[in-house]
PAVEXKE-620396 format. One record per atom (N, C-alpha, C, O, CB): x, y, z. Coordinates in steps of 0.02 Angstrom, whole numbers, padded with zeros to 5 digits, always signed. Glycine has a CB too. Example, Ala and Ser with C-alpha at 12.3 -4.5 7.8 and 13.67 -1.06 7.14 Angstrom:
# PAVEXKE-620396
+00660-00284+00390/+00615-00225+00390/+00660-00165+00390/+00712-00166+00423/+00565-00224+00452/+00642-00112+00354/+00684-00053+00357/+00645+00002+00394/+00670+00057+00402/+00704-00030+00286/
This chain:
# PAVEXKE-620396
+10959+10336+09149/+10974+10366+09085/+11047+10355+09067/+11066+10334+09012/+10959+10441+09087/+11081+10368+09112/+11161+10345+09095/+11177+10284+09093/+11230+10269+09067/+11210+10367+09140/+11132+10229+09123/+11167+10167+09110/+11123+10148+09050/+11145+10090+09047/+11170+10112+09174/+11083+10149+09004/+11046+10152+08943/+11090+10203+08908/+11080+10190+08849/+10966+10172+08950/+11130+10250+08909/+11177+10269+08865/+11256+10222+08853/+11285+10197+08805/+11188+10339+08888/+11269+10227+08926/+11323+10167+08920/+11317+10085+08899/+11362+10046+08883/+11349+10164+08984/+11245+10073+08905/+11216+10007+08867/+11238+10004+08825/+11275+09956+08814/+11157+09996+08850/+11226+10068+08765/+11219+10081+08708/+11295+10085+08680/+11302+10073+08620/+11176+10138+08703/+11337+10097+08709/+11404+10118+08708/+11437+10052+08725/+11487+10042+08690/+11421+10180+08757/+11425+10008+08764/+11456+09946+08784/+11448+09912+08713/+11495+09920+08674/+11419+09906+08851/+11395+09876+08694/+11374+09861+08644/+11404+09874+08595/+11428+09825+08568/+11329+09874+08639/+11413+09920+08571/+11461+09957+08502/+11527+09941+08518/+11564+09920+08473/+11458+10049+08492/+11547+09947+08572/+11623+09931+08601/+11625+09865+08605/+11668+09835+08572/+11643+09960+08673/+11591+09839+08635/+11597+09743+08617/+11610+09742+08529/+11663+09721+08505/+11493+09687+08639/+11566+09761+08497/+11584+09733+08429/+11649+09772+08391/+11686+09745+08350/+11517+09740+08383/+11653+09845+08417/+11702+09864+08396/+11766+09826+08401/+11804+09807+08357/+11702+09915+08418/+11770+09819+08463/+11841+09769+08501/+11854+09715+08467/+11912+09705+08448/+11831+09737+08577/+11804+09670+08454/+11798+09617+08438/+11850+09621+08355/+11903+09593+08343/+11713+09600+08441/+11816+09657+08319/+11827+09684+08246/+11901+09702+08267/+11948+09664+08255/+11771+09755+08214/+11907+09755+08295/+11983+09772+08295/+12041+09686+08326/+12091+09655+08306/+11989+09854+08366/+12018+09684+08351/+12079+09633+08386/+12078+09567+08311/+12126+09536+08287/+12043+09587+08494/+12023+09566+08296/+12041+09501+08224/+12072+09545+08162/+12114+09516+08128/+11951+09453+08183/+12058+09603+08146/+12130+09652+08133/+12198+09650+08163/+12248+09649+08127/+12116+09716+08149/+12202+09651+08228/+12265+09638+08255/+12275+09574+08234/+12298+09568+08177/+12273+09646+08328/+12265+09535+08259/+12292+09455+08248/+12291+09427+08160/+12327+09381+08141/+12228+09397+08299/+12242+09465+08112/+12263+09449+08040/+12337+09481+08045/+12388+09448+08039/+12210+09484+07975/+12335+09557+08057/+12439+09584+08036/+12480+09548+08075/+12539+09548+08057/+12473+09675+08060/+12465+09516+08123/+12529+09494+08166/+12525+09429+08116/+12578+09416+08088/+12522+09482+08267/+12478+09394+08104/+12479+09334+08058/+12506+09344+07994/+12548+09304+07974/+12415+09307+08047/+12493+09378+07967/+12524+09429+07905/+12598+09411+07890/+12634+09379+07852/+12523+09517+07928/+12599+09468+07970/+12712+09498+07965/+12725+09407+07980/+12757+09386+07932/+12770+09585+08077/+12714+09371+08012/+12719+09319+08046/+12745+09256+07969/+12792+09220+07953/+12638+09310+08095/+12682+09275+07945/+12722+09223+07855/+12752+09258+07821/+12797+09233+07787/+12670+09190+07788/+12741+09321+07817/+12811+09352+07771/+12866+09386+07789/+12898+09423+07751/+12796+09395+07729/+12880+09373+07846/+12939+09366+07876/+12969+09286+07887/+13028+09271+07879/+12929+09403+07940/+12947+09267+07895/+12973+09200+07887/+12992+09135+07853/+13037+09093+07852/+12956+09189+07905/+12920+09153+07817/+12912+09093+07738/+12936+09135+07663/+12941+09107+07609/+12804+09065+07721/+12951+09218+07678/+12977+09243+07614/+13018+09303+07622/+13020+09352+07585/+12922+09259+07567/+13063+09290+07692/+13090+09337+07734/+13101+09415+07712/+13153+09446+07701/+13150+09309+07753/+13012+09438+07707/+13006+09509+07700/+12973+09545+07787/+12930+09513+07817/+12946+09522+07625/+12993+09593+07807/+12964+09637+07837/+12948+09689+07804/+12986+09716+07763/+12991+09651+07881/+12890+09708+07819/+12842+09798+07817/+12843+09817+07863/+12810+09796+07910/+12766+09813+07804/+12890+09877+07865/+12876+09911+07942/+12802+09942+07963/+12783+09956+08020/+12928+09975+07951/+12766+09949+07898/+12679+10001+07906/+12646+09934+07944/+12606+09939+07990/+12617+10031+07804/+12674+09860+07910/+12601+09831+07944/+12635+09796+08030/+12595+09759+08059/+12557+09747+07876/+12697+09807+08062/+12729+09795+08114/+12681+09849+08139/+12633+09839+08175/+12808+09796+08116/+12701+09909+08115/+12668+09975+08147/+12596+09996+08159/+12576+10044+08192/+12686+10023+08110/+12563+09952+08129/+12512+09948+08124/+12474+09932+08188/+12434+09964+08222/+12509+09913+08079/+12503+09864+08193/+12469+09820+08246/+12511+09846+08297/+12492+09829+08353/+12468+09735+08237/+12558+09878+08295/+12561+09923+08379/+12524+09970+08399/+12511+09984+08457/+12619+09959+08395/+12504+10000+08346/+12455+10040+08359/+12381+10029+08383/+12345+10049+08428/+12453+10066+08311/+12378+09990+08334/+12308+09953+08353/+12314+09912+08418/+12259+09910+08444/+12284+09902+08293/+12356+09880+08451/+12352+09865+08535/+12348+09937+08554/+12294+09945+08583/+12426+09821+08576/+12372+09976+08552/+12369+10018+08603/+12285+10050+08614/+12253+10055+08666/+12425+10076+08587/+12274+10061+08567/+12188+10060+08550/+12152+10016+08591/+12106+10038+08626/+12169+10035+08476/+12167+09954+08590/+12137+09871+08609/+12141+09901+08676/+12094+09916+08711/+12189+09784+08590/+12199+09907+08688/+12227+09913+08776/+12175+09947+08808/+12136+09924+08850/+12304+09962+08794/+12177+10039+08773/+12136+10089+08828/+12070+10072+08806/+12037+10114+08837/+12150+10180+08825/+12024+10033+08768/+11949+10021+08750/+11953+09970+08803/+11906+09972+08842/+11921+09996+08667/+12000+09924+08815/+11994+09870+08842/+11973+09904+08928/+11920+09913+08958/+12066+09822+08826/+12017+09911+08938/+12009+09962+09028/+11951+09981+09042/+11926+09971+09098/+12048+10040+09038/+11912+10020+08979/+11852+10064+08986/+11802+09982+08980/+11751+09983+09014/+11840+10142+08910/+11809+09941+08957/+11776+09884+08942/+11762+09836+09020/+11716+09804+09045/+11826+09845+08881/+11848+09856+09041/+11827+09812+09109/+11811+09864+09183/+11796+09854+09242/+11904+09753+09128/+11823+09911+09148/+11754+09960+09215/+11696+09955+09193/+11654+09964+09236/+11756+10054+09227/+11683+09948+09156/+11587+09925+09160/+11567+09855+09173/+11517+09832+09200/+11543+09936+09082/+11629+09819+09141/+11599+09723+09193/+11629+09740+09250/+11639+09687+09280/+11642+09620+09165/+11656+09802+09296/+11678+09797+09353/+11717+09742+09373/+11707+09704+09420/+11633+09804+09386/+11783+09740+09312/+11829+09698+09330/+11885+09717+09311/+11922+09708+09263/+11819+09642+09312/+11884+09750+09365/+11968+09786+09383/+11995+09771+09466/+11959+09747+09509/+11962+09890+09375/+12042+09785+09473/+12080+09755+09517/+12021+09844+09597/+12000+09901+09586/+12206+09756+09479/+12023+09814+09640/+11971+09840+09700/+11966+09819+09743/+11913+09797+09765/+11917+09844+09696/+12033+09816+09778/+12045+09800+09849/+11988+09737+09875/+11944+09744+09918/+12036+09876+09894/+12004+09678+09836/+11974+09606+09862/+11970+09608+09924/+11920+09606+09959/+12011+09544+09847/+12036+09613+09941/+12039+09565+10008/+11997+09619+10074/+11974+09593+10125/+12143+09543+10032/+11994+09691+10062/+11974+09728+10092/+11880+09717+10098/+11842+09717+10145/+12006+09786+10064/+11873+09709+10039/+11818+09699+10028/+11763+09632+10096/+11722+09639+10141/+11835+09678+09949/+11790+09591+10069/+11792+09526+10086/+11779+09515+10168/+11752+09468+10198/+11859+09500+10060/+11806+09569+10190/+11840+09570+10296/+11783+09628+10299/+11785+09640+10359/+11963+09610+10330/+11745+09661+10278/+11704+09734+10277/+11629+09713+10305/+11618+09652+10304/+11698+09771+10187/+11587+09746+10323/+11515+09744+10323/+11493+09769+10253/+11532+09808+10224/+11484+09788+10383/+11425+09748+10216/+11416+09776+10161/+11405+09857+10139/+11409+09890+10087/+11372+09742+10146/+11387+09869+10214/+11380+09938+10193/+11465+09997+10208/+11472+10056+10193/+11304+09964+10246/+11502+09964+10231/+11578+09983+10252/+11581+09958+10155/+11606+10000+10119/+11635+09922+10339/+11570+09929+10141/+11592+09912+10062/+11558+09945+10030/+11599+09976+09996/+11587+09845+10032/+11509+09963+10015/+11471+10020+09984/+11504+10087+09981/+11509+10119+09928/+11409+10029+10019/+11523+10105+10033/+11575+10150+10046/+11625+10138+10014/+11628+10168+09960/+11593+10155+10105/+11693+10080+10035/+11744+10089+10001/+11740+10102+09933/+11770+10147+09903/+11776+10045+10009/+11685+10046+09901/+11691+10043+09801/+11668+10129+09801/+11708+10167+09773/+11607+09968+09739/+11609+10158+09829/+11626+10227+09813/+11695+10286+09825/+11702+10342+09799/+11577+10251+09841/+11726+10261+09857/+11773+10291+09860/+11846+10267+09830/+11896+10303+09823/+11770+10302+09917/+11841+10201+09814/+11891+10191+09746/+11866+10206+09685/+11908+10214+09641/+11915+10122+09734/+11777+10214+09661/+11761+10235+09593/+11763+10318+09619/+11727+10351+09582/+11678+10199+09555/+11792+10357+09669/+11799+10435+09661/+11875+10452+09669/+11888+10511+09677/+11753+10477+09719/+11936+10398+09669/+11991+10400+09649/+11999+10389+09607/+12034+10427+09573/+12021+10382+09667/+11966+10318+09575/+11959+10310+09498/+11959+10357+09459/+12005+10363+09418/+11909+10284+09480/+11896+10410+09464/+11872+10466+09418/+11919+10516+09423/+11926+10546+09370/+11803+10494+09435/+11960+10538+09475/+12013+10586+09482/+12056+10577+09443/+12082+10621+09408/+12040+10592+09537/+12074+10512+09445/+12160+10474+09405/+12136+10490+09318/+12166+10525+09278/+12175+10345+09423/+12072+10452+09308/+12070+10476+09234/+12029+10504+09189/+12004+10489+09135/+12080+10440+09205/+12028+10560+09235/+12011+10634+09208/+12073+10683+09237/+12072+10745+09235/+11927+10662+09241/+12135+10636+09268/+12211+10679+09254/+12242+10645+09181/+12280+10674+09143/+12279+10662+09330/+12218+10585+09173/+12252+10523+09115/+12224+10573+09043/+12258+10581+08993/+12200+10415+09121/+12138+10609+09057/+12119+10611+08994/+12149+10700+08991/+12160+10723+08935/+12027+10586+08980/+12156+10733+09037/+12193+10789+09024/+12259+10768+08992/+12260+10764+08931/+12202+10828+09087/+12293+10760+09013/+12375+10753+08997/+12374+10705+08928/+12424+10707+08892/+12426+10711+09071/+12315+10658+08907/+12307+10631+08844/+12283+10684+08800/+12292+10681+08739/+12263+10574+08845/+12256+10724+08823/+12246+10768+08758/+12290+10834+08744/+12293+10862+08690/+12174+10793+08759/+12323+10852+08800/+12384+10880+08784/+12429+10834+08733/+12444+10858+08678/+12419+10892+08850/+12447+10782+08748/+12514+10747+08691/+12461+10744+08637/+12480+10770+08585/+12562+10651+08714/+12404+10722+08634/+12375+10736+08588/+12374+10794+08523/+12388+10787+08464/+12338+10733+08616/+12357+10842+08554/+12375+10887+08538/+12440+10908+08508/+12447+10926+08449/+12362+10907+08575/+12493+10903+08561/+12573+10895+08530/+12569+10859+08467/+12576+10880+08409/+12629+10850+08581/+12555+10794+08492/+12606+10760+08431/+12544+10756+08360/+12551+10711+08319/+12642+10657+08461/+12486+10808+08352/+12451+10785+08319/+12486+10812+08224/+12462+10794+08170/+12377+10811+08354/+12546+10857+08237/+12573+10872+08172/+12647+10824+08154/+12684+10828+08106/+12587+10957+08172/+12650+10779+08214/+12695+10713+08205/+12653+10671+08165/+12594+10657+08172/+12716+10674+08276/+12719+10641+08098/+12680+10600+08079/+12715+10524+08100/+12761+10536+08139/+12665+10617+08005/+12709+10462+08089/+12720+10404+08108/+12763+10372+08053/+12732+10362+08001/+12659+10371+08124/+12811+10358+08052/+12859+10349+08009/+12846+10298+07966/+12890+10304+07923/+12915+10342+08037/+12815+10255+07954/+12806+10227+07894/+12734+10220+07889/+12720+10184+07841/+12843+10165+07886/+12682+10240+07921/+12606+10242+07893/+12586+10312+07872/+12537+10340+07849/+12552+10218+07949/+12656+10330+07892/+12611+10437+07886/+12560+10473+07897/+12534+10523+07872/+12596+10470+07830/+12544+10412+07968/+12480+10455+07984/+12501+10487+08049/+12547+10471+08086/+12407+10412+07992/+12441+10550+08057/+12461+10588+08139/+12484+10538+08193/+12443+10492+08201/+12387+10627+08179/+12537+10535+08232/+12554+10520+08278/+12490+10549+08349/+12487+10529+08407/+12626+10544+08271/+12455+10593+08319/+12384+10615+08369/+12338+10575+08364/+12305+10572+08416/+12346+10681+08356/+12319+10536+08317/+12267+10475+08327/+12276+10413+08363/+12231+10376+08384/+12252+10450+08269/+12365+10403+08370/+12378+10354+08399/+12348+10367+08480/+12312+10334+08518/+12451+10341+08385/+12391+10444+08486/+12368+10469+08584/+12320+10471+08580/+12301+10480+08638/+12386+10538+08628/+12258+10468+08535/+12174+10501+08544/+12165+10446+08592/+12143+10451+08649/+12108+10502+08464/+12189+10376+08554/+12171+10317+08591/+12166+10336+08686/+12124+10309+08722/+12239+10256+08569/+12212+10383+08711/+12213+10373+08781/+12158+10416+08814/+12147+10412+08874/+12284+10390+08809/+12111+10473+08760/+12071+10533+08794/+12019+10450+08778/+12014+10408+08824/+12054+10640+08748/+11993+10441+08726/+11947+10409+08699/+11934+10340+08768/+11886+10323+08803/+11975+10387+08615/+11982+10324+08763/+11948+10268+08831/+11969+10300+08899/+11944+10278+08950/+11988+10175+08832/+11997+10334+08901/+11988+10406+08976/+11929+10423+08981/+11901+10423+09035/+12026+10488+08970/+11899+10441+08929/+11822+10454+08923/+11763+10418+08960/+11729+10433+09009/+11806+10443+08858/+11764+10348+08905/+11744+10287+08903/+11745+10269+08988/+11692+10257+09017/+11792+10242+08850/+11796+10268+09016/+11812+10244+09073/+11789+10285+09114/+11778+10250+09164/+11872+10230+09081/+11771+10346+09128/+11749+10382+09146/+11666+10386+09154/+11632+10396+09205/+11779+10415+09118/+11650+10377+09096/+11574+10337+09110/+11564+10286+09134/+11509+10282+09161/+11539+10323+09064/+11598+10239+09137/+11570+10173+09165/+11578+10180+09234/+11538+10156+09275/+11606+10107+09140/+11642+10222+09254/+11654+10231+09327/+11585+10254+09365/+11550+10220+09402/+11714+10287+09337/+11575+10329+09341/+11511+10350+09350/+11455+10299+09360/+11425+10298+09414/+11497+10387+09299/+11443+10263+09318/+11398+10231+09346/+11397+10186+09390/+11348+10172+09424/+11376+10215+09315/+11450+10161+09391/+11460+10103+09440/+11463+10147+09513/+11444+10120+09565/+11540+10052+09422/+11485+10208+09514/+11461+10236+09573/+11408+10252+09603/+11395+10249+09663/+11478+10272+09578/+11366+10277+09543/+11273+10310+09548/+11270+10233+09586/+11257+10236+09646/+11203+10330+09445/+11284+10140+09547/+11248+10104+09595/+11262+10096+09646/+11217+10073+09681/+11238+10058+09585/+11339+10113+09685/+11358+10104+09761/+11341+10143+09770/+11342+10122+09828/+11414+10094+09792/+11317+10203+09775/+11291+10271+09805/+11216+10239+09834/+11199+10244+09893/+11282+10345+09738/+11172+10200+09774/+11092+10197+09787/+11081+10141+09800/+11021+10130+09793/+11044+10214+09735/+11129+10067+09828/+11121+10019+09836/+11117+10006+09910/+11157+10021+09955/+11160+09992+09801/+11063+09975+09912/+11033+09956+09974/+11079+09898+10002/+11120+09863+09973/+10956+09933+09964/+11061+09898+10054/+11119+09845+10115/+11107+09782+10092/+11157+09746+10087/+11100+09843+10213/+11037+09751+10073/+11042+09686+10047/+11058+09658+09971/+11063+09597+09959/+10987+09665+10061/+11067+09716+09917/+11074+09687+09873/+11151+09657+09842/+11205+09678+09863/+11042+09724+09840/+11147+09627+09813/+11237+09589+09803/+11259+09643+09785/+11319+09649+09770/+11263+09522+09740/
């Protein structure tokens, strides 16, 4: 049931990502000719696309815990019996889950803070920018989960 929800959620996040980052790369293309070929800067659309990486960044993280491609003690791995590895990945996806569900607490505190900050030349909440860090704290948080449910129920022979 949870990995048919996170299916469902990967999917939307693939295309979401996709959409956002050719947003990023039109403003950087943007500031990029009119700063140069008609030497204007906009600080909203500089500001923009910082914002929007930071978005890219924490979707991205939550993106590469579900292809389970994050950094997980290779070399440990590698020297292990499979079932000594079954073990470890469960016990780096139950440090995993500790670290960010402290990431998505303390993100929704600044959240919170800075949500009556506004952003100096788009004027929007400075709290949508931090949502970005609960929102793939979240995200990341599910995929972890599951990737644990499969080292928890995975049998000694399967890859």
């Amino acid at each position: 049931m949870l990995e048919n929800f996170n299916n469902t959620i990967y999917k939307w996040l693939e295309r979401a990502i996709i959409l956002v980052v050719i947003i990023e790369i039109s403003i950087l293309f943007i500031q990029i000719i009119l700063r140069y070929l008609f030497g204007i800067s906009y600080a909203e659309i500089s500001q923009a696309g910082k914002y929007l990486f930071v978005w890219i960044t924490f979707i991205g993280v939550a993106i590469g815990f579900r292809k389970s491609e994050h950094l997980g003690a290779v070399f440990l791995r590698e020297a292990i019996s499979r079932e000594k590895e079954r073990i470890l990945l469960s016990i780096i996806d139950l440090i995993l889950i500790l670290f960010w569900l402290m990431v998505i607490f303390y993100g929704y505190k600044i959240t919170i803070f800075s949500w009556r900050q506004s952003t100096p030349s788009l004027k929007i909440s400075f709290g949508y920018v931090y949502m970005s860090i609960v929102v793939g704290g979240i995200l990341s948080v599910l995929f972890i989960i599951e990737n644990l449910i499969k080292h928890i129920f995975k049998r000694g022979g399967e890859g």
